[in-house]
C-alpha positions as CSV (number, residue, x, y, z in Angstrom):
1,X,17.6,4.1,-16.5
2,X,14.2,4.4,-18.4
3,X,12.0,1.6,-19.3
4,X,12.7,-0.3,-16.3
5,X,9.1,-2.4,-16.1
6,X,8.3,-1.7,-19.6
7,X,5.7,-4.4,-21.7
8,X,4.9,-4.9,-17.7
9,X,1.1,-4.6,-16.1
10,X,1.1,-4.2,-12.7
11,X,-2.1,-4.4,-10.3
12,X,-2.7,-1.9,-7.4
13,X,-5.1,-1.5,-4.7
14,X,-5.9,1.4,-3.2
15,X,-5.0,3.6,-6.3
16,X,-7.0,6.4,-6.3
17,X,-4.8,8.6,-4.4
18,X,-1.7,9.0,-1.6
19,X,0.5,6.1,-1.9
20,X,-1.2,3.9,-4.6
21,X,-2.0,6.9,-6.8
22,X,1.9,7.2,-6.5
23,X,2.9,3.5,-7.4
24,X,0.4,3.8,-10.4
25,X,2.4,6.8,-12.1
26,X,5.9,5.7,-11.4
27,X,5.3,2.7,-12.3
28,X,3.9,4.1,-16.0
29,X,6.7,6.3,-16.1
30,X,8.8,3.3,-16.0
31,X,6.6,1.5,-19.3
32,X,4.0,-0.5,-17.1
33,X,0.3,-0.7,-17.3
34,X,-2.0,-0.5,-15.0
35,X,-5.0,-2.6,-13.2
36,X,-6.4,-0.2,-9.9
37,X,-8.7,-0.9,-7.9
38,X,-9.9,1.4,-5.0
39,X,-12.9,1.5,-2.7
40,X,-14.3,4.6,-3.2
41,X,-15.6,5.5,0.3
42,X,-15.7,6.6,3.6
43,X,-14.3,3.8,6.5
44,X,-15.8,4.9,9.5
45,X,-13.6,5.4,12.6
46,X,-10.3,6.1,9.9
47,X,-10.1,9.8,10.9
48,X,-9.6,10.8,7.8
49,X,-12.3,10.7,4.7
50,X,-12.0,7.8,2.1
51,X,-10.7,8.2,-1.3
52,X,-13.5,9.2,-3.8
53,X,-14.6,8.2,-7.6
54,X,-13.2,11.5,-8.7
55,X,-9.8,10.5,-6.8
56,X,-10.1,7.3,-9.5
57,X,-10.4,9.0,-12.0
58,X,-7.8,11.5,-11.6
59,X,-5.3,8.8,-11.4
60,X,-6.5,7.1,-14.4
61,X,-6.1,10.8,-16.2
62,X,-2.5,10.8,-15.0
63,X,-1.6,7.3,-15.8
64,X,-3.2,7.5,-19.4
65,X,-1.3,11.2,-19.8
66,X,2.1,8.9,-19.6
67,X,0.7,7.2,-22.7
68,X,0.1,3.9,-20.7
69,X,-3.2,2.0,-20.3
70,X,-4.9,1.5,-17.1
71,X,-8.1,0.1,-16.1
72,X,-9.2,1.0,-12.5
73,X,-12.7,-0.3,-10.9
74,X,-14.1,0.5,-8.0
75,X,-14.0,-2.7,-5.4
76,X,-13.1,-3.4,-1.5
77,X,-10.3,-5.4,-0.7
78,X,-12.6,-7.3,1.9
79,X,-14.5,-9.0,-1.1
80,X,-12.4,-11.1,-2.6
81,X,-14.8,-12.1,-5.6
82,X,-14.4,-8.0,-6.3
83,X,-11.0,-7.8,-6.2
84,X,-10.5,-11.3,-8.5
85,X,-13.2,-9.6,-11.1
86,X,-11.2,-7.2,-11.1
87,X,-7.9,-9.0,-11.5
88,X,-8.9,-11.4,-13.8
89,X,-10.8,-8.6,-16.5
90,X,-8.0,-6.4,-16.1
91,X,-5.6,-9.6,-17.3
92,X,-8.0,-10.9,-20.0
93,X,-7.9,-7.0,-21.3
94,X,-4.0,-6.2,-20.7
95,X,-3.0,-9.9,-22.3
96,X,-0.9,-10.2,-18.4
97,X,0.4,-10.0,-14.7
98,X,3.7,-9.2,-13.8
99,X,3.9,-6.4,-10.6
100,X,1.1,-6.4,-7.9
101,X,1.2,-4.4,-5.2
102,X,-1.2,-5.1,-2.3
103,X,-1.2,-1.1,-1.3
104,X,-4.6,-0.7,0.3
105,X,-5.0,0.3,3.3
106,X,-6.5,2.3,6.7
107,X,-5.4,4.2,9.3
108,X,-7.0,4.5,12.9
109,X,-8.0,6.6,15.5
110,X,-6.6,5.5,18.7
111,X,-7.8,3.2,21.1
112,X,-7.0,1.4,24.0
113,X,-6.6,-2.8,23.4
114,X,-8.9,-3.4,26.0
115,X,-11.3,-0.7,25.4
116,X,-11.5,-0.9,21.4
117,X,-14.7,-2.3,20.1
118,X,-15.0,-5.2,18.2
119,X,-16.0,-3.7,15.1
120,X,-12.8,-1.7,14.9
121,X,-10.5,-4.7,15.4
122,X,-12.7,-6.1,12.7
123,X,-12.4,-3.9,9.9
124,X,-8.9,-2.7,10.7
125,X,-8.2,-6.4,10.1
126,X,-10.2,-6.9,7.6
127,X,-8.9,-4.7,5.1
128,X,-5.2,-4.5,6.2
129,X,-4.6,-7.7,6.6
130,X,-7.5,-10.2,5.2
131,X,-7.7,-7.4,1.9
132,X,-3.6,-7.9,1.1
133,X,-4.7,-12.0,1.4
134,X,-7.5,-11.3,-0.9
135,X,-4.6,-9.4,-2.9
136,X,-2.0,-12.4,-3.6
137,X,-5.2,-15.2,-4.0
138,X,-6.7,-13.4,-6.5
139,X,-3.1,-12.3,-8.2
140,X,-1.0,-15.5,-7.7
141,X,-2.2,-17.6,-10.2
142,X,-1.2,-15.0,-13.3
143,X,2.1,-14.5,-11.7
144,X,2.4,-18.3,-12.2
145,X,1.1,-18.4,-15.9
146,X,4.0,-15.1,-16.6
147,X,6.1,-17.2,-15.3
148,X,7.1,-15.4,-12.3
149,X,6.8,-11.6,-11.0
150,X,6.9,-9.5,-7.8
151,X,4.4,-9.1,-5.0
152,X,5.0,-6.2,-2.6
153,X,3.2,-6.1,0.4
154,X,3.1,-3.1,1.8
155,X,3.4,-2.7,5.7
156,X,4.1,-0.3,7.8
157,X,6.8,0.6,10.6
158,X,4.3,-0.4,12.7
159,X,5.2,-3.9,11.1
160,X,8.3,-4.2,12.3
161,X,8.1,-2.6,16.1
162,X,4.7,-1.6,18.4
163,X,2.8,1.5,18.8
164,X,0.8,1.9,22.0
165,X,-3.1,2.9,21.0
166,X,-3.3,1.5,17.7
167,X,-3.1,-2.5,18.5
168,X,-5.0,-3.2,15.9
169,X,-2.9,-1.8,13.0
170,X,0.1,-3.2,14.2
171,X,-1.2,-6.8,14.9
172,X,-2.5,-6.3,11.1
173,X,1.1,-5.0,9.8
174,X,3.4,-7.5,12.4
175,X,0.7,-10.0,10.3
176,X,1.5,-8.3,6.6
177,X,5.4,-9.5,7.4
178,X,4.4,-13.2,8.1
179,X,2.4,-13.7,4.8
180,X,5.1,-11.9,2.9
181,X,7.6,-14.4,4.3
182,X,5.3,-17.4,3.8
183,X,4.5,-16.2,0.4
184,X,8.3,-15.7,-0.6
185,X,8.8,-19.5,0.5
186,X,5.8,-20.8,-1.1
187,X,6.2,-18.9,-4.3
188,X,9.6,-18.7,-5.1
189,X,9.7,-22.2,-7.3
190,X,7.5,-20.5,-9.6
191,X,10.0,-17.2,-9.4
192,X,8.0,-14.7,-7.7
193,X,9.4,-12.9,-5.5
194,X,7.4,-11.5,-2.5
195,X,8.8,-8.6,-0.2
196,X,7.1,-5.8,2.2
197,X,7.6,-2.1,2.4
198,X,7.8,-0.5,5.7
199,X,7.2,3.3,5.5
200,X,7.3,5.9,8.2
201,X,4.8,8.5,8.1
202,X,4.2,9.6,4.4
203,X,2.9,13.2,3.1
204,X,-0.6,11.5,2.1
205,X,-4.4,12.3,3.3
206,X,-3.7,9.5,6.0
207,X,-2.0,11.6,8.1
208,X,-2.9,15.1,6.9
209,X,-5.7,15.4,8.4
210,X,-7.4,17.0,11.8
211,X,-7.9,13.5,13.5
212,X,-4.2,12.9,13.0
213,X,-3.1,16.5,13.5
214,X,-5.3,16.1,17.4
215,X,-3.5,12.4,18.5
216,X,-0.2,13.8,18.0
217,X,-0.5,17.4,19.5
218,X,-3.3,16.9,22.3
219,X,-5.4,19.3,20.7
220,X,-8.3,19.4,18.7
221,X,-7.9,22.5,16.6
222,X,-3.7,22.0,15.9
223,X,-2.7,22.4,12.5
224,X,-0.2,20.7,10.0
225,X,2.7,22.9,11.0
226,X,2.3,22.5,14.3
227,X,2.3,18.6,13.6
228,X,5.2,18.8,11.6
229,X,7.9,19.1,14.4
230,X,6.0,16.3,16.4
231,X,6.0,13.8,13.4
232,X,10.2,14.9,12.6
233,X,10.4,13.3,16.2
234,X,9.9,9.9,15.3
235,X,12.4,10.2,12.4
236,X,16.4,9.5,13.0
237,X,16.9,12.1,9.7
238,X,15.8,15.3,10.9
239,X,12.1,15.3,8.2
240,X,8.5,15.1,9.6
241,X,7.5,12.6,6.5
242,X,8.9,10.8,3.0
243,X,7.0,11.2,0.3
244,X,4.6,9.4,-1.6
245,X,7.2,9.2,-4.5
246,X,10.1,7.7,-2.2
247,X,7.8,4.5,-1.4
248,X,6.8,4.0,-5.0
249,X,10.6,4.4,-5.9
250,X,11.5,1.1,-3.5
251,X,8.4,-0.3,-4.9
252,X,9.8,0.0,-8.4
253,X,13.6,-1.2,-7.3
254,X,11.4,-4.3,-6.0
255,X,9.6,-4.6,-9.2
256,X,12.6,-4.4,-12.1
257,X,15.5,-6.5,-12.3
258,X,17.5,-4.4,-10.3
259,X,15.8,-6.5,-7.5
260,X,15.4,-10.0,-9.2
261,X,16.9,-12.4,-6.7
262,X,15.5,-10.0,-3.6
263,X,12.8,-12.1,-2.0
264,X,11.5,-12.6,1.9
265,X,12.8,-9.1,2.8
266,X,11.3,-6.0,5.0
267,X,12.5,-3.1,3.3
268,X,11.7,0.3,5.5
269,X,11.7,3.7,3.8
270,X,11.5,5.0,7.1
271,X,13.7,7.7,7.6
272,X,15.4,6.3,10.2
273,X,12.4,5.7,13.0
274,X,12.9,2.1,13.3
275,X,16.6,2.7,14.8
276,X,15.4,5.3,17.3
């Protein structure tokens, strides 16, 4: 079925690459435009490096190649007067608001609960779960003046069960679930439906890199393929990682009107992990 969000505009943070790169093209495959906003640096303590302007553009090059419009800006999902400039230019420009997807997020290295320092609680919370917050504020009101839409949050498995060594990203995506839920109850007079997505590890620069590759394996020089089997553990279907692709596929299912009277649910494309 083509066409399945066409005349739509969807907004979407963290689009310059990985998952919200992803959301950004199926989503114009499907007939949507695009608002994306990314930030466009380096989060210390991440492991991995941050998305880039380049990274931006690219995915503006790929949207705009579908023959959709997009308008991406660079802005932090901590600033929530950012992310509403953003919002409300990319409406005023696109005539509307129907699909938001609060994508943005950060990964950790790991740390004890105890031992972790305050700034790393801080900014894991900060952008994980203040930035999706920020998100809906900003977005809400033009899903009200459409006259209804769909907000996907997008947590983690680490939403739905613990992780030792990461506290802070699952107290962040446990929290993800109980705005979703909140939000689904408040919102769904105006018809917006509000769900989360709940991946297992995805083939994206979050966990491809030599921080990630060293927590799993114990050492500091192990490589992809020797992460691979290590990652597949976690997994009840024997695959080390989904794709970008197979979140942005649930996100799209959320999005249409094959999923118009889903709303208040935790959706994992996980694999399997969370019944291990």
């Amino acid at each position: 079925m083509a066409g399945r969000v066409q005349g739509k505009v969807a907004f979407i943070t963290g689009a310059a690459r990985g998952q919200g790169r992803s959301h950004a093209i199926r989503l114009a495959q499907e007939g949507a435009d695009i608002i994306a906003i990314d930030l466009n640096e380096d989060v210390p303590g991440t492991g991995s490096p941050g998305a880039t302007d380049a990274d931006l553009a690219e995915t503006v090059k790929q949207v705009e190649a579908l023959d959709r419009r997009i308008l991406a800006t660079k802005a932090d999902v901590r600033d929530y007067a950012a992310v509403k400039k953003a919002v409300d230019e990319g409406v005023a420009e696109l005539g509307r608001l129907d699909i938001v997807s609060a994508n943005a997020g950060i990964a950790s290295l790991p740390h004890l609960a105890h031992e972790m320092e305050e700034d790393t609680w801080k900014t894991m919370i900060d952008i994980n779960l203040t930035g999706v917050w920020h998100t809906a504020k900003a977005t809400i009101p033009h899903l009200i003046a459409a006259g209804g839409g769909a907000l996907v949050l997008t947590s983690s498995a680490a939403g739905l069960q613990p992780y030792a060594n990461i506290a802070h990203y699952v107290a962040a995506k446990h929290g993800v679930v109980g705005l979703m839920k909140t939000l689904a109850l408040e919102l769904a007079p105006h018809h917006i439906r509000v769900n989360s997505l709940h991946p297992t590890q995805v083939d994206t620069p979050m966990i491809q890199n030599p921080a990630t590759y060293a927590l799993f394996t114990g050492r500091p020089d192990s490589t992809r393929e020797e992460f691979e089997p290590i990652s597949q553990e976690m997994n009840a279907l024997p695959i080390p990682w989904v794709d970008a692709v197979d979140i942005s596929n649930a996100l799209l299912f959320l999005a249409s009107d094959e999923g118009r009277y889903i709303t208040g649910v935790t959706l994992p494309v996980d694999a399997g992990t969370l019944i291990k």
